[in-house]
C-alpha positions as CSV (number, residue, x, y, z in Angstrom):
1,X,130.0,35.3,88.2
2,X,130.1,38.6,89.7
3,X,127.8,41.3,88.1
4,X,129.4,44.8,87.9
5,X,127.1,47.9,88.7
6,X,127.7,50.9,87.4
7,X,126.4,53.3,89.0
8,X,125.9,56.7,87.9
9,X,124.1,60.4,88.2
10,X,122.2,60.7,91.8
11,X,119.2,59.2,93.5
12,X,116.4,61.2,94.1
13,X,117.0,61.1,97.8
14,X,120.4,63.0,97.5
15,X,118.4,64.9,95.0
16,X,115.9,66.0,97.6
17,X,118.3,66.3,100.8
18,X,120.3,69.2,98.5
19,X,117.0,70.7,97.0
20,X,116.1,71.1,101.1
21,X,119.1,72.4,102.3
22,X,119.2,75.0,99.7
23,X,115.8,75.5,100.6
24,X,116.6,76.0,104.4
25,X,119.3,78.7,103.0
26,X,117.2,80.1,100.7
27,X,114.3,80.8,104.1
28,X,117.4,82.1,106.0
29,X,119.3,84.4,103.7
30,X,116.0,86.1,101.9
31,X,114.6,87.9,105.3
32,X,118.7,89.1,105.8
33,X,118.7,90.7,102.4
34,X,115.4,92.2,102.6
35,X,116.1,94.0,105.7
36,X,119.7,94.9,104.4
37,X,118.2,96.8,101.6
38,X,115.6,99.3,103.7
39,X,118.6,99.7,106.4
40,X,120.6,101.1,103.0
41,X,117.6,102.7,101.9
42,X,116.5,104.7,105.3
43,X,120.3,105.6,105.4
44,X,120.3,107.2,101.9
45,X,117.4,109.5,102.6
46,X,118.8,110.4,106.0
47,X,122.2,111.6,104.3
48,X,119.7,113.3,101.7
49,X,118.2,115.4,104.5
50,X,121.6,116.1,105.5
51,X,122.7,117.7,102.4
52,X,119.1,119.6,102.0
53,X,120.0,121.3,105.2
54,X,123.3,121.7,105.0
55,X,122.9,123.2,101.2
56,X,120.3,125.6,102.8
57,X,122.3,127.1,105.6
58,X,125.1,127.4,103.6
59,X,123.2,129.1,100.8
60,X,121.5,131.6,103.9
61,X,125.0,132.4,104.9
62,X,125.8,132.9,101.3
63,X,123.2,135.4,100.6
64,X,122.5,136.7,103.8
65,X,118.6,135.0,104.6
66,X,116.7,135.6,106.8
67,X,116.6,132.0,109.0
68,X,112.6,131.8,108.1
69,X,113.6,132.0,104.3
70,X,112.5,129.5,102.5
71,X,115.5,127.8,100.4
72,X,114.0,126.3,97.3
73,X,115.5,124.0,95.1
74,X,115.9,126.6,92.4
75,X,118.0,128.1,94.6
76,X,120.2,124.8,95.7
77,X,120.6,123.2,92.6
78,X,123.3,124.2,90.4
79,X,124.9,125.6,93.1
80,X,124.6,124.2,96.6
81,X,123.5,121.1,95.0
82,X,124.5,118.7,92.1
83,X,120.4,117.7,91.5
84,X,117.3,118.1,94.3
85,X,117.1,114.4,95.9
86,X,114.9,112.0,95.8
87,X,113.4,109.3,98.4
88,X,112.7,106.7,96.6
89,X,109.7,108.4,94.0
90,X,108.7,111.2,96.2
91,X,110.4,114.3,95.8
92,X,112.0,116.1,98.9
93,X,109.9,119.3,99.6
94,X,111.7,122.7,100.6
95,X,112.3,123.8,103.8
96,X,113.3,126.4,105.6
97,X,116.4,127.9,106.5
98,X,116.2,127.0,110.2
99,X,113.7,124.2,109.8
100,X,114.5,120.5,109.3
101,X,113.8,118.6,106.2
102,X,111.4,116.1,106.7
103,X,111.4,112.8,104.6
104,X,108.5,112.8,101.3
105,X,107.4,109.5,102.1
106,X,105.1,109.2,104.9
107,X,105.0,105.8,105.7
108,X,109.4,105.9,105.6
109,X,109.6,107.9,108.5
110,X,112.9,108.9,108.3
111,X,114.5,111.7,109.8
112,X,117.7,112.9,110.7
């Protein structure tokens, strides 16, 4: 007499070999997205100091500044600007006309 087994759900060693592999992806895919994210974030504040300056010179040429004015962002925003940007928390500080904008956070060290 032949006794049928029926065999059902997993054992724990398949259990563990797929808990391990999507481990091992897991270890793998974290670090990539980690990094992705500051790359997107250093790129942000760099196109933010891009439109600071560019907002400024074309506000000088606009009013006729002086290149040592200093444009403030009273005097970019509902104009030369949509809103004043922000990296991160820290608010960009104004600059001027001839000057470069220089990132708020200090540890970031981005610049254009």
């Amino acid at each position: 007499m032949m006794i049928k087994m029926n065999k059902k759900g997993f054992t724990l060693v398949e259990i563990m070999i797929v808990v391990a592999i999507i481990g091992l992806l897991a270890a793998i895919a974290i670090p990539n997205f980690v990094k992705a994210r500051e790359t997107a974030q250093k790129n942000a504040c760099i196109a933010n100091l891009k439109q600071i300056q560019g907002a400024a010179q074309v506000w000088a040429i606009d009013t006729g500044a002086a290149s040592t004015a200093s444009a403030t962002s009273a005097l970019l925003v509902p104009d030369y600007l949509k809103a004043w940007p922000k990296c991160g928390t820290a608010i960009y500080v104004a600059t001027t006309v001839s000057g470069t904008p220089a990132c708020p956070n200090s540890t970031a060290g981005h610049t254009i």
